[in-house]
C-alpha positions as CSV (number, residue, x, y, z in Angstrom):
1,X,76.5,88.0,111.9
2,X,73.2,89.5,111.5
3,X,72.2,92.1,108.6
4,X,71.8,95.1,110.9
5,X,75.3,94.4,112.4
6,X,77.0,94.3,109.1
7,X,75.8,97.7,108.0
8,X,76.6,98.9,111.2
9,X,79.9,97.8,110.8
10,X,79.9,99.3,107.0
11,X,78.5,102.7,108.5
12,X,81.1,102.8,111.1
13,X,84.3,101.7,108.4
14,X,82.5,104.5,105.9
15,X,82.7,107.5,108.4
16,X,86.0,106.5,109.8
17,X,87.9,106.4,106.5
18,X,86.1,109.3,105.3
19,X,87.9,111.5,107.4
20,X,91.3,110.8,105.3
21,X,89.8,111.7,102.3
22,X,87.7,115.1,103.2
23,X,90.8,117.0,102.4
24,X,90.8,116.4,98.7
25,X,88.3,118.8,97.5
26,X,89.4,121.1,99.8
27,X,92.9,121.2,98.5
28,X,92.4,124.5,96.9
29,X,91.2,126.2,100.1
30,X,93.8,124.7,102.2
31,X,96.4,125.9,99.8
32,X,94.5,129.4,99.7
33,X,94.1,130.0,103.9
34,X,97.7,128.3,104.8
35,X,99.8,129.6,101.6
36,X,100.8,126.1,99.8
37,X,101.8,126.0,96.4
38,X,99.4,123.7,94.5
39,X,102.2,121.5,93.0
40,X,103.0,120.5,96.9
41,X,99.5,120.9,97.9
42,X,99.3,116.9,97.8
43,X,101.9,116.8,100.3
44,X,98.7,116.8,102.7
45,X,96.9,113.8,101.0
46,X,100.6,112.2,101.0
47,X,101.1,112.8,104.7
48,X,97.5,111.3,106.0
49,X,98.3,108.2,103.6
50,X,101.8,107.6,105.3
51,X,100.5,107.7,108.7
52,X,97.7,105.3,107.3
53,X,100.4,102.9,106.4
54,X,102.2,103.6,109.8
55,X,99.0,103.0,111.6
56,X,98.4,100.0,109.2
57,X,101.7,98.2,110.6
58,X,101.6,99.2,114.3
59,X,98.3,99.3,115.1
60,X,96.0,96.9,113.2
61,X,97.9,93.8,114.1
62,X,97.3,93.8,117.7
63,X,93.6,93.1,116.8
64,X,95.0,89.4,117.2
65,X,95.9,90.2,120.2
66,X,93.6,92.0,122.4
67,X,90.0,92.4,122.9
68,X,88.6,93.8,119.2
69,X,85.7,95.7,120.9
70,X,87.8,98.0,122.9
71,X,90.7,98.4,120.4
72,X,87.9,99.9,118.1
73,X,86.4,102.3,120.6
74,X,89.4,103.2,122.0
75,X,90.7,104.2,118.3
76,X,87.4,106.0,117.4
77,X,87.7,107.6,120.3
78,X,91.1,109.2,119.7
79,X,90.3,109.9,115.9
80,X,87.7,112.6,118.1
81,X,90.7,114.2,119.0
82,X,92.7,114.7,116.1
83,X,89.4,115.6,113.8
84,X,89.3,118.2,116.5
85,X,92.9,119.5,116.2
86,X,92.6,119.6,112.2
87,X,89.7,121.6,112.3
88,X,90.8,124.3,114.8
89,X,94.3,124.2,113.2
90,X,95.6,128.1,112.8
91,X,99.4,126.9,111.4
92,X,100.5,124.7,109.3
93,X,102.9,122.9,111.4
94,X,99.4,122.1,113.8
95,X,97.8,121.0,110.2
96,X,100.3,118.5,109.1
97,X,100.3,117.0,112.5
98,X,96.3,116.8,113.1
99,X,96.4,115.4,109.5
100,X,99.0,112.6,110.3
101,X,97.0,111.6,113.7
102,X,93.7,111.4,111.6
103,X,95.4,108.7,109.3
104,X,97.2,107.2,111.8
105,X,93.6,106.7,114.0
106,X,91.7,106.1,110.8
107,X,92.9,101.9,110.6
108,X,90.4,101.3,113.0
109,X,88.3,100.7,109.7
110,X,90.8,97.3,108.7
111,X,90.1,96.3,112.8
112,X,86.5,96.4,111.9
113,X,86.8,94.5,108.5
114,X,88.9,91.5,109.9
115,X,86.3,91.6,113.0
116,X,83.4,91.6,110.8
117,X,85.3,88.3,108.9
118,X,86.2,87.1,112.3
119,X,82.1,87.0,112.8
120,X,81.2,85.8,109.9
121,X,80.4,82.2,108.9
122,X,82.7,80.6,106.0
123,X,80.2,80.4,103.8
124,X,79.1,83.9,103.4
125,X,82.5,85.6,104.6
126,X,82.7,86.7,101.5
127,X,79.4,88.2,101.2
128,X,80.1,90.1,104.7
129,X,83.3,91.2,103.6
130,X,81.8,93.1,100.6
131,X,79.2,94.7,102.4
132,X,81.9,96.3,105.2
133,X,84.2,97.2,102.2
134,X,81.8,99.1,100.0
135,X,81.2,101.1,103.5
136,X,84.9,101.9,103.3
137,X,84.9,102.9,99.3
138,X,80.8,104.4,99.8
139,X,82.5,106.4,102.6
140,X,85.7,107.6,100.8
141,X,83.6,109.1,97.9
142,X,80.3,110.4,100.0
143,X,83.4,112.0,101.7
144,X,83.7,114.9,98.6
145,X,80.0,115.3,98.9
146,X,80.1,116.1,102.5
147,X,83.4,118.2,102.5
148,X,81.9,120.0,99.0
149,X,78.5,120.5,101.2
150,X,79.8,122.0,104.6
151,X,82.6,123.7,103.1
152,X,80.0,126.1,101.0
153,X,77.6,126.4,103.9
154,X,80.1,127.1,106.8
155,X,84.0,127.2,105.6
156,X,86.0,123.6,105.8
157,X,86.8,123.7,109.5
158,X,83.2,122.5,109.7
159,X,83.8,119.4,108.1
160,X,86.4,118.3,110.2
161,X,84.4,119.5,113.4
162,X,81.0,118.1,112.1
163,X,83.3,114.8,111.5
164,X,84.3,115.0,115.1
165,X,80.7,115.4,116.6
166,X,79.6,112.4,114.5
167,X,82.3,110.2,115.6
168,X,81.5,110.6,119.3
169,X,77.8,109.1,118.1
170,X,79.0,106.2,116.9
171,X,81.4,105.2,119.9
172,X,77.9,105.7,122.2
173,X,76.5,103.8,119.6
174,X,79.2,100.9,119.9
175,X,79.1,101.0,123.4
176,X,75.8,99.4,123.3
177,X,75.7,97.0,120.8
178,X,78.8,96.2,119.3
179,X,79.6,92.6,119.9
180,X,81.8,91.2,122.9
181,X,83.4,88.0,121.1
182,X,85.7,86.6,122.9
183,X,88.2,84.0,121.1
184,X,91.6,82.9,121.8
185,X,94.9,84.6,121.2
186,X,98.6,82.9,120.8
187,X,100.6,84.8,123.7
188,X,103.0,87.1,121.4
189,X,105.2,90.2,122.4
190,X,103.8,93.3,120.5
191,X,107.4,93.1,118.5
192,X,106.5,89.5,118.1
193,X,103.2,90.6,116.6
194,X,104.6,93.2,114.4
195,X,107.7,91.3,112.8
196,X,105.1,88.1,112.2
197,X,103.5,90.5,109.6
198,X,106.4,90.3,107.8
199,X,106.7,86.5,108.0
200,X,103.0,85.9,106.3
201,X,104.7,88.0,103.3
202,X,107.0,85.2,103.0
203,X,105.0,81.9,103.9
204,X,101.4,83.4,101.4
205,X,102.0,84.0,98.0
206,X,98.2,84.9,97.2
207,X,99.2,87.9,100.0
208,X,101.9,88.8,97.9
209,X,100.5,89.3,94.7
210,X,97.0,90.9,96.2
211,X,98.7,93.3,97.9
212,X,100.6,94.5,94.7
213,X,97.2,95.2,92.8
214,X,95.8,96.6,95.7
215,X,98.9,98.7,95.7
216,X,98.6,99.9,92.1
217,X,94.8,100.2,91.6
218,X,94.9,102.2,95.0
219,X,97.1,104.4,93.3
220,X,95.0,104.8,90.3
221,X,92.2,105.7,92.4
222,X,94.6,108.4,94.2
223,X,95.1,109.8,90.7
224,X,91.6,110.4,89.7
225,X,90.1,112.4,92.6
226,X,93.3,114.0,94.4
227,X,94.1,116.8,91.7
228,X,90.1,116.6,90.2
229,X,89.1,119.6,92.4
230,X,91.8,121.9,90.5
231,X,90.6,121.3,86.8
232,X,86.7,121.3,87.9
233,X,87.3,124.3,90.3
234,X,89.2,126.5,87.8
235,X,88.0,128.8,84.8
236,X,86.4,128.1,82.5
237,X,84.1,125.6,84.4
238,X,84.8,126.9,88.0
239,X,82.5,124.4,89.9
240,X,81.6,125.6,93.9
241,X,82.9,122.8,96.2
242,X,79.2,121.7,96.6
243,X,79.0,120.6,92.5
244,X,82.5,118.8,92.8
245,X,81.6,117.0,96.1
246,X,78.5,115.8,94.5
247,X,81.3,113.8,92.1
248,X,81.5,111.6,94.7
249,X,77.4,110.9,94.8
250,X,78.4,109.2,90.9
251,X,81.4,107.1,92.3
252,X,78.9,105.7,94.7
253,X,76.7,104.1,92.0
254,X,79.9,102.0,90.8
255,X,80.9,101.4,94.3
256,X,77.5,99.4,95.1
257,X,77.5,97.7,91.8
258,X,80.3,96.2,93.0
259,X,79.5,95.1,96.4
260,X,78.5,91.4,95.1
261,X,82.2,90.5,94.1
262,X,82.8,89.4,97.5
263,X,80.3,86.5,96.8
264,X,81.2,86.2,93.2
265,X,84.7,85.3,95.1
266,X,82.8,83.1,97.5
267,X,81.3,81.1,94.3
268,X,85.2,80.7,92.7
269,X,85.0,84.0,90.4
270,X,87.7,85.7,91.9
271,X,90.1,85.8,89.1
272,X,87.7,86.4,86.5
273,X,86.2,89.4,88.3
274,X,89.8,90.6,88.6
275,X,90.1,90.4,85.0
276,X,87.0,92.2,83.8
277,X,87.6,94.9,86.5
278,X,91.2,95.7,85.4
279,X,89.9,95.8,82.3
280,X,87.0,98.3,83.1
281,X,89.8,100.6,85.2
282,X,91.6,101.1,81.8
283,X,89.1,101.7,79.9
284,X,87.2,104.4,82.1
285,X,90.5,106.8,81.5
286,X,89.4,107.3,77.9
287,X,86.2,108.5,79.3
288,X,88.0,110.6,82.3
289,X,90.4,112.0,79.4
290,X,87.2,114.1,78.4
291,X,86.8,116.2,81.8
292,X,87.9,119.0,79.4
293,X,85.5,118.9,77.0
294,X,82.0,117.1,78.5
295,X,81.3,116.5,82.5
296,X,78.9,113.3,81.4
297,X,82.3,111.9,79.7
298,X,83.3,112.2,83.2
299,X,80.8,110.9,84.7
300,X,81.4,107.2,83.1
301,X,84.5,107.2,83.7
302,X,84.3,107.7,87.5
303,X,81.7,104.9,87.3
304,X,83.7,102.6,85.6
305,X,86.8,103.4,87.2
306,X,85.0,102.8,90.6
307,X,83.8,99.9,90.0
308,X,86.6,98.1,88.8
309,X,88.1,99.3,91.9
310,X,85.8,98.0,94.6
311,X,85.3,94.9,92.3
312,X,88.7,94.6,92.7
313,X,89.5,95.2,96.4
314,X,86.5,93.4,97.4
315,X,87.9,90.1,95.7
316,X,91.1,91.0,96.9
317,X,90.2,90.6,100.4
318,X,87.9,87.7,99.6
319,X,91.2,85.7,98.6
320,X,93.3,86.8,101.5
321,X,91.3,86.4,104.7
322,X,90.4,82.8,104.8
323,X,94.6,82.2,104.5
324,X,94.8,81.8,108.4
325,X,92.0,82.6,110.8
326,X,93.8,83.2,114.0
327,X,96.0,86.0,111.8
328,X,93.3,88.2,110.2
329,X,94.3,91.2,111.6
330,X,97.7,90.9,110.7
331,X,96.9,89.9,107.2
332,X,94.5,92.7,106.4
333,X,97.1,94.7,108.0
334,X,100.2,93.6,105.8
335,X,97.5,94.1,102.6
336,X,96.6,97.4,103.6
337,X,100.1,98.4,103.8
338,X,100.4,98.3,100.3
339,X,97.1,100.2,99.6
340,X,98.0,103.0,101.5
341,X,101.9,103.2,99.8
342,X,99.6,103.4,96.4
343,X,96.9,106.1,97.6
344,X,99.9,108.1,98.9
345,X,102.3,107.4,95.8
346,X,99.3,108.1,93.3
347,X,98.3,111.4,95.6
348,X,101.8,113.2,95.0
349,X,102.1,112.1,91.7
350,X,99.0,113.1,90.3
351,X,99.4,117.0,91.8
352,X,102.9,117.2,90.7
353,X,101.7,115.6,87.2
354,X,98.8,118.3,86.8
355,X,100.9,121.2,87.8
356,X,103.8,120.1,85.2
357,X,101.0,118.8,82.2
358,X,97.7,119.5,83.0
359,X,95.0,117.2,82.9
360,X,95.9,115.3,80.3
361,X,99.0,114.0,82.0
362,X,96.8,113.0,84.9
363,X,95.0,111.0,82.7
364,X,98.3,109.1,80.8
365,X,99.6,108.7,84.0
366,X,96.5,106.8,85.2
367,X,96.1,104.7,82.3
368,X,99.7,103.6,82.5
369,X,99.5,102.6,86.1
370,X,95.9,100.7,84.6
371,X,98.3,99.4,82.1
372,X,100.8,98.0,84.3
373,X,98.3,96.5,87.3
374,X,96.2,94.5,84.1
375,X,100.0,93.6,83.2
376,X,100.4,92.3,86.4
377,X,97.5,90.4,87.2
378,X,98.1,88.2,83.7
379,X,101.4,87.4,84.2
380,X,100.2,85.8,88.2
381,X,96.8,84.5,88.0
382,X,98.2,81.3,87.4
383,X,99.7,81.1,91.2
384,X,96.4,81.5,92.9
385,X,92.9,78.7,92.8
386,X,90.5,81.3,92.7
């Protein structure tokens, strides 16, 4: 798998998962324009995050069983429509339901990961599979930037619109050079398919236990930037949507720093990188804890707390795609699963946390969860050779 292909494949995972996470620092306007509360204002973050999961389960696992190239088209395709629907929404029943079809569409990311190991030769896999991810993690934080940017310049039915034109590119794009690999498939039902996601929860352990920190740093990261727009957005700093987008610009720097744990897993480092990152995540909510009281305290802990979780994911997914090779899709699926029940769990508990204790809630909250995931991750590294 060439070097232009793999960034291709990062560019296309980072503006399709992007379009999940543009509503976060728009929550305020959303709430403002369609009369929400802000203490149920996450129910939208909640809602794109469940369809995730949904899409997840029903629709990543049948790249295992038809031809990858078109599944991924077909899906970008479609997330043209509902990026369409959100931004032309005028109620909030039409919202909610353009919002569930762009998380629902928005899998077509984990199709292009477990492609893009599919590719990739054993030796590097690991290597490829960091590169595609920090797309994903590069894309959900550039997400603020661009939502911050458009949102300022031309109200936030751009972004979604802008999304939609942009999306259309990259399917013309695809059409010409995305690869046609073609590879043999067990002849399964689609239920067949579904309920042998299930099964690989039983029969891999190392799926098991993955999945869980995925699930719990996932929600830490939920926690940090779904409610950050209200403290930065509100007197007495009152940011514009174009300072607290460019937020994201600093998560980036952690995201790349982290884009070499897939070969640090490669090399047998897995665990230890696990470590260190969890490690990192706690300690960046002491800096977060500060939003109040200094923006550069901020700062290094978004940094930190972005790197430990691309570190983290990266390895993650290092560990669990070489289980079985004709079941990548299924596995990245059944992991994923798990990430989105976090970002969706750590989305409604964050907003309903902030409007009950303020900021400083948000921030005990996410260093429990840190807590419990380092916890975790001690008391199972034993059951895995990495």
């Amino acid at each position: 798998m060439s070097q232009a292909v793999t960034l291709l494949f990062a560019t296309a995972c980072g503006m399709s998962v992007a379009n999940i996470y543009f509503a976060q620092p728009l929550l305020d306007q959303l709430a403002l324009e369609f009369a929400i509360d802000h203490s149920i204002i996450g129910l939208i973050i909640t809602i794109t995050q469940i369809f995730y999961g949904l899409g997840l389960l029903l629709l990543v696992p049948l790249g295992d069983l038809l031809n990858q190239r078109r599944l991924i088209i077909g899906q970008m395709l479609l997330s043209t429509v509902a990026l369409f629907i959100v931004g032309t929404a005028s109620y909030i029943v039409v919202l909610f339901a353009g919002m569930a079809l762009v998380g629902l569409l928005a899998v077509v990311t984990q199709t292009l990961v477990a492609f893009a190991a599919t590719m990739a030769s054993s030796t590097n896999r690991g290597r490829v599979v960091g590169i595609v991810t920090s797309g994903i993690v590069i894309g959900i934080l550039l997400a603020r930037t661009f939502a911050g940017l458009l949102t300022d310049l031309a109200g936030w039915r751009s972004v979604y619109l802008v999304s939609a034109t942009l999306m259309l590119l990259m399917v013309s794009l695809f059409l010409k050079v995305l690869p046609r690999v073609e590879r043999e498939v067990k002849s399964l039902s689609y239920w067949q398919l579904i309920s042998s996601v299930f099964t690989l929860f039983i029969q891999e352990r190392t799926l098991r236990i993955r999945s869980v920190v995925a699930m719990l740093i996932f929600a830490d990261f939920s926690i940090l930037w779904t409610p950050l727009v209200l403290p930065l957005s509100a007197p007495p700093l009152a940011l514009s949507h174009s300072v607290i987008g460019a937020f994201g610009l600093v998560g980036v720097a952690g995201a790349l720093a982290a884009a070499k744990a897939g070969k640090l897993a490669d090399q047998g480092f897995g665990q230890k990188t696990t470590g260190i990152a969890l490690m990192l995540l706690l300690i960046s909510w002491l800096f977060i804890n500060y939003l109040e009281q200094s923006l550069w305290a901020l700062i290094v802990g978004i940094v930190l707390l972005d790197l430990a979780v691309q570190a983290v994911h990266v390895t993650n997914q290092a560990m669990i795609l070489p289980l079985l090779s004709e079941a990548r899709s299924r596995l990245t699926a059944g992991y994923m699963v798990f990430y989105s029940i976090g970002s969706a769990g750590g989305s409604i508990a964050s907003t309903q946390t902030y409007a009950l204790f303020g900021w400083k809630g948000v921030c005990l909250l996410g260093a429990s969860i840190s807590t419990i995931a380092l916890l975790f991750w001690v008391t199972t590294k034993r059951f895995t050779n990495y």
